[in-house]
Residue, then its C-alpha position, 0 to 999 in steps of 0.5 A: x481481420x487485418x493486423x495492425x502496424x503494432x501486432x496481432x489481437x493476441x499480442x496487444x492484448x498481452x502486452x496491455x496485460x503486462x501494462x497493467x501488471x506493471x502499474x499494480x506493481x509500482x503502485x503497491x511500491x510506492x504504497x509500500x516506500x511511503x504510505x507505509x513509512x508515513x504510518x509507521x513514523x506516526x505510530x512511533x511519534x505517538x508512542x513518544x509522545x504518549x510515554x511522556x504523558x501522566x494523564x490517563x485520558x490522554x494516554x488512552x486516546x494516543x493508545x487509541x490513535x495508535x490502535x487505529x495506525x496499526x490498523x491502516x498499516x495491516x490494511x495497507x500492507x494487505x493492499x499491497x500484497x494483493x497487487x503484487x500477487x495480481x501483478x504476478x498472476x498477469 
């Protein structure tokens, strides 16, 4: 086999590794810096919005809605967790 202008087998394929790493790292940052954040400003807006309600229905189904925000922000920051740890594992 001959070597290319770019590197040898090995080296190309390190350096596609550490490619790859960086992406599950800038996605799990960008995931981190926004989705979280979005979910996080929902939940507490719900938890206001919930405080100044009298109707029990309505309190119960924003207690439900937030149940359910808690919920993506565990799966998210799970997410998140596994790509940087993939990302350091490359």
């Amino acid at each position: 086999m001959s070597q290319s202008s770019h590197g040898t087998e090995p080296q190309q394929a390190q350096e596609l590794v550490e490619a790859e790493a960086q992406a599950r790292r800038k996605l799990a940052d960008r995931m981190h810096d926004n989705l979280q954040q979005l979910l996080s400003a929902a939940r507490m807006r719900i938890g206001l919005v919930r405080r100044q309600l009298d109707d029990p229905a309505a309190i119960e189904g924003l207690w439900a809605a937030e149940r359910l925000l808690e919920e993506a922000m565990n799966e998210s920051t799970a997410l998140i967790e596994r790509l940087r740890g993939n990302a350091r594992e490359k």
